[in-house]
C-alpha positions as CSV (number, residue, x, y, z in Angstrom):
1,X,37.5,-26.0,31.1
2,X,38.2,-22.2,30.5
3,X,40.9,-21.1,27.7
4,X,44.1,-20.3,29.7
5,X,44.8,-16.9,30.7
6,X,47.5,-15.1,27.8
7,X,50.3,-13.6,29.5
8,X,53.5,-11.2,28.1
9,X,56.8,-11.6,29.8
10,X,60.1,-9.1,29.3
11,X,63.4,-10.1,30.9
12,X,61.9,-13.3,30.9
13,X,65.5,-15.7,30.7
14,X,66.6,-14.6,34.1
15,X,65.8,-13.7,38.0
16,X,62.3,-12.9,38.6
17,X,61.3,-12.7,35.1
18,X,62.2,-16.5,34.9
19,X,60.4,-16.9,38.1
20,X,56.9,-15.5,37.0
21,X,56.8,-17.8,33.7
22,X,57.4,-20.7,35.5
23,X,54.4,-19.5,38.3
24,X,52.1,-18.2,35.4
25,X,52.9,-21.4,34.0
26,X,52.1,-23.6,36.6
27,X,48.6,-21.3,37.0
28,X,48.1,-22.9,33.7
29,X,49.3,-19.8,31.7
30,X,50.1,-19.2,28.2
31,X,53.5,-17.2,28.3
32,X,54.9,-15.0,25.5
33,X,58.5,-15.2,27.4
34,X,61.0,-12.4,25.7
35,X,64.5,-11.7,26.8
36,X,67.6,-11.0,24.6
37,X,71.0,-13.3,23.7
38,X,73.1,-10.2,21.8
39,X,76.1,-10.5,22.6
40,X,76.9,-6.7,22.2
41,X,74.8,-6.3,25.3
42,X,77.0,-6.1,28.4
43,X,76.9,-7.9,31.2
44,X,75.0,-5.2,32.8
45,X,72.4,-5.2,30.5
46,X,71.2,-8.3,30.7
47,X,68.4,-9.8,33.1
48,X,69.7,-12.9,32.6
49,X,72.8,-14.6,33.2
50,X,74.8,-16.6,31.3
51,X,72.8,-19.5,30.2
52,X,69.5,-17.6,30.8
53,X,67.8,-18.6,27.3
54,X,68.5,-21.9,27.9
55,X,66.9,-22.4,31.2
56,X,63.6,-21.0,29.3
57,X,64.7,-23.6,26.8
58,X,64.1,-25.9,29.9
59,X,61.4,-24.5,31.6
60,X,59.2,-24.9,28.1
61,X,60.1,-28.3,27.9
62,X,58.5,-28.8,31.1
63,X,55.5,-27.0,30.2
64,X,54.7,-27.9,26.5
65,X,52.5,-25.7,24.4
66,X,53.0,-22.9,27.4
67,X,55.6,-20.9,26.5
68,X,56.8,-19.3,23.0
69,X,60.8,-18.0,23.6
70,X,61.4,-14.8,22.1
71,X,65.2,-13.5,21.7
72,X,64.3,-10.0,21.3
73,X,65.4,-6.5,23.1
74,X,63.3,-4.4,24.7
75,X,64.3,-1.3,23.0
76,X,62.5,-2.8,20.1
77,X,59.0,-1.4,20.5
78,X,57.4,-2.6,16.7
79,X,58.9,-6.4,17.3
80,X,57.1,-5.9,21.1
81,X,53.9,-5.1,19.5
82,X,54.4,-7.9,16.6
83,X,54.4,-10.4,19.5
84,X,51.8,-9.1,21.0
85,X,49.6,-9.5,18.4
86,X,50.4,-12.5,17.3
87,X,49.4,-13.9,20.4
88,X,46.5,-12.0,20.4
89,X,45.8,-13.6,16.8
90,X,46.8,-16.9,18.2
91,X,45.1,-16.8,21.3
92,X,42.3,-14.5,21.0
93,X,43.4,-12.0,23.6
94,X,46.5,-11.0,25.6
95,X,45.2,-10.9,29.8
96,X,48.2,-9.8,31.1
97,X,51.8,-8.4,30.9
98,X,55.0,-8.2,33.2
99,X,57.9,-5.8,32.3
100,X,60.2,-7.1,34.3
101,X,63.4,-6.5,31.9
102,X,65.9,-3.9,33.7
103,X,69.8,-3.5,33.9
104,X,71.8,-2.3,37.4
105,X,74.9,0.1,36.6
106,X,76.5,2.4,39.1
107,X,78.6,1.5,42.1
108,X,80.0,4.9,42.2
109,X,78.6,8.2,43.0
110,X,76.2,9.9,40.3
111,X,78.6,12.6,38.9
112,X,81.0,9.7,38.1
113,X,78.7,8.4,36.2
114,X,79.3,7.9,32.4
115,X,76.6,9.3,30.1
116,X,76.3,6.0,28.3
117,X,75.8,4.3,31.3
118,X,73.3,7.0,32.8
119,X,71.5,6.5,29.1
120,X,71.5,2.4,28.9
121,X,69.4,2.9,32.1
122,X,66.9,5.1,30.7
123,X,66.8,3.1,27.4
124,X,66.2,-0.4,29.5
125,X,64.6,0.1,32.6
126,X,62.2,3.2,31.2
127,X,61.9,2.9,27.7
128,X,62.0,-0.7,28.0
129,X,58.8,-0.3,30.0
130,X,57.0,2.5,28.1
131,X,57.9,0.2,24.7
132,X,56.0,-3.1,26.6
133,X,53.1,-0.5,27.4
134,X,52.8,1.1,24.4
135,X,52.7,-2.9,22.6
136,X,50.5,-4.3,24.8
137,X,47.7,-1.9,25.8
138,X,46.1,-1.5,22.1
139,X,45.9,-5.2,21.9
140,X,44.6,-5.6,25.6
141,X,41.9,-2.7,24.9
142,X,40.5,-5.1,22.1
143,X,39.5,-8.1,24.4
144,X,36.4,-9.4,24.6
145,X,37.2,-8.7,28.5
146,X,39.6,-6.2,29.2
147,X,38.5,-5.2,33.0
148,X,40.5,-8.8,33.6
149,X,43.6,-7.5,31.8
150,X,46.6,-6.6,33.5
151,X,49.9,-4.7,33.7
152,X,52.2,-5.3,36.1
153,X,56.0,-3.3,36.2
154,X,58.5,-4.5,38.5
155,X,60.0,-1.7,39.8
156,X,62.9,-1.9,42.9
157,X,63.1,-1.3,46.6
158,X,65.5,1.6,45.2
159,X,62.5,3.2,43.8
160,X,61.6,4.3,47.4
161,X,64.7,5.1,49.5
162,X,68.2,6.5,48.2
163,X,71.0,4.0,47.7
164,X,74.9,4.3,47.6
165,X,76.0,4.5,44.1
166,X,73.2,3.4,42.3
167,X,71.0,7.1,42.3
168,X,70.7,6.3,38.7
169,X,69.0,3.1,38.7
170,X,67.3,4.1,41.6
171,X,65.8,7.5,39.3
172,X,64.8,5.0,36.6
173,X,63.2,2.9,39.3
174,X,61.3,5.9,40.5
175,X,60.5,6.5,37.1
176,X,58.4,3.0,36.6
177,X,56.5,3.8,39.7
178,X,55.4,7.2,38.0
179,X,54.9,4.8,34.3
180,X,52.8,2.7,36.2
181,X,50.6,5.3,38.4
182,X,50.1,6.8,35.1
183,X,48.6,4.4,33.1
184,X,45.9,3.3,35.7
185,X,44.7,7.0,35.7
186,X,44.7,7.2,31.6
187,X,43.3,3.6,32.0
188,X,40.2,4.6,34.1
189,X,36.9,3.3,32.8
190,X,38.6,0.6,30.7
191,X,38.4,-2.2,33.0
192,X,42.5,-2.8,32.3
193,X,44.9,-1.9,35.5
194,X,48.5,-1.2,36.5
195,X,50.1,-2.2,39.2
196,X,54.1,-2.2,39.9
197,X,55.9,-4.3,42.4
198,X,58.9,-3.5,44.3
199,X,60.9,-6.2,45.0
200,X,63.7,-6.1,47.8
201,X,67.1,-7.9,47.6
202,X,66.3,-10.9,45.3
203,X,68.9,-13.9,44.6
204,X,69.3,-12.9,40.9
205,X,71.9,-11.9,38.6
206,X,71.0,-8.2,39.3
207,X,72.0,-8.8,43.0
208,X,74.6,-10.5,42.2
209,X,76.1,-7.4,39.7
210,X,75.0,-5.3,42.3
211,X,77.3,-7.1,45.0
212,X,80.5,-6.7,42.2
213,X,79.4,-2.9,41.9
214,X,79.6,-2.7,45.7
215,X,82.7,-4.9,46.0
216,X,81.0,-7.4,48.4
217,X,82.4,-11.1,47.9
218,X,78.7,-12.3,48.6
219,X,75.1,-11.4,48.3
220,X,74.7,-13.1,51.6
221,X,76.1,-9.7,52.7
222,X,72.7,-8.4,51.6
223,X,70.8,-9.9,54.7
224,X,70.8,-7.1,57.0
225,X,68.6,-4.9,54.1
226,X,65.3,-6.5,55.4
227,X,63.3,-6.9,58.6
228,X,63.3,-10.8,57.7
229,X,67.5,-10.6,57.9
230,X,67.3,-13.1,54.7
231,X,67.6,-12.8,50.7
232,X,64.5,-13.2,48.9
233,X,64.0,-15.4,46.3
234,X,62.9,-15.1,43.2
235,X,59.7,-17.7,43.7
236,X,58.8,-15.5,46.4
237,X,58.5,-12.4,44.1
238,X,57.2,-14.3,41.4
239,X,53.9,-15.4,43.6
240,X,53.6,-11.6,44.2
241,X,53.7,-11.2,40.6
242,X,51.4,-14.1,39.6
243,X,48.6,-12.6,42.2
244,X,48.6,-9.0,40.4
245,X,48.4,-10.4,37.0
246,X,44.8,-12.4,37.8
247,X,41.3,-11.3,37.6
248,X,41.6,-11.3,41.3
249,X,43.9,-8.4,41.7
250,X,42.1,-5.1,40.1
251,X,41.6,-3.5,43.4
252,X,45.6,-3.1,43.7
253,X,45.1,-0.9,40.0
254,X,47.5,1.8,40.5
255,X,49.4,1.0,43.6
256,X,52.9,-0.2,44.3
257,X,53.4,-3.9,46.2
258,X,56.8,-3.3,48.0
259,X,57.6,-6.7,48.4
260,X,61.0,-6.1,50.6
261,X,60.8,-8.2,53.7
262,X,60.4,-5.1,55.7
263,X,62.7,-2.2,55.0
């Protein structure tokens, strides 16, 4: 039997990012699962909800030995790369990595917009990605096999069409699609891709803060934003996710999975 593949996870505790450990994990995974627990972060900040950290708790009790829980911010680039190679130390290689960490703010129209709320984006949902990149890569480029080695950004439907009061998240969105396309071209000849998937209206937290931004009593109200007139789940997503992170998936390097239901 084959070592298992190594796998990084931001904004693991919550959502989708829950969602892909537990797939990577039933593909037999090993998961370095990170999300944060500070409680100076707002509600908006978080990928996960309240209790999120404990259902990784969970989850890694029903896969022992998979998954190592990592209360740690994203905006924290030199603990990022510490983890990463660790597991690299520990595991002999890191295969693939998922920055799926991210916050939602908005609900009102871009000038309204508070410059610490237009600056938490940036900090989360681009730095936050750059920081996972920036960690990861170096240690990928030292595998014995990088041309199986992954990076995989979730990025948002709003990355690809304008929405009402959230033109801010939807720039930083934008802005992980341009990471992403990036990095496979200053990748080329390594063997390592990037990919970024662009998930549609997910039952997660996020939805659900998005749905109190918008003043909607339900995320039900959500249906109508997809050809399939339903909410995705996160399990759905997460199989999306699973599928660009294997050896499998290199010929997707540089492109963008819109994973929407049909917009």
């Amino acid at each position: 039997m084959s070592d298992p593949r190594v796998a990084v996870v931001t904004g693991a505790a919550g959502g989708i990012g829950l969602a892909v450990v537990e797939e990577l994990c039933t593909r037999e995974y090993v998961v370095e699962a990170i999300d944060t627990s500070n409680e100076d972060v707002s509600e908006s900040q978080s990928t996960a909800d309240i209790g999120g950290l404990k259902a990784l708790e969970e989850l890694a009790s029903r896969f022992p030995g998979q998954i190592r829980a990592h209360d740690l911010d994203v905006t924290d680039q030199d603990r990022l790369r510490e983890i990463c190679e660790q597991a690299a130390v520990q595991h002999g290689r890191v295969d693939a990595c998922v920055a799926a960490a991210a916050i939602v703010e908005g609900g009102n129209a871009l000038w309204e917009m508070s410059p610490d709320q237009f600056s938490d984006l940036c900090e989360v949902n681009i730095a936050g990605v750059w920081n996972a990149i920036a960690a990861v890569i170096p240690v990928m480029l030292s595998n014995a096999a990088p041309q199986d080695c992954r990076f995989v950004a979730i990025a948002s439907a709003a990355a690809h069409r304008g929405h009402f009061g959230l033109a801010a998240y939807g720039a930083t969105k934008h802005a992980v699609v341009g990471l992403v396309e990036g990095l496979a071209a200053d990748l080329v000849g390594t063997g390592i891709t990037a990919v970024a998937v662009s998930p549609g209206a997910t039952r997660t937290p996020m939805l659900e803060r998005t749905a109190t931004l918008y003043g909607v009593e339900s995320v039900e109200d959500f249906r109508q934003s997809n050809h399939l007139r339903r909410i995705l789940e996160p399990e759905e997503i997460a199989k999306t996710v699973a599928f660009c992170c294997s050896p499998e998936a290199g010929i997707l390097n540089g492109s963008v999975v819109v994973a929407t239901g049909g917009l």
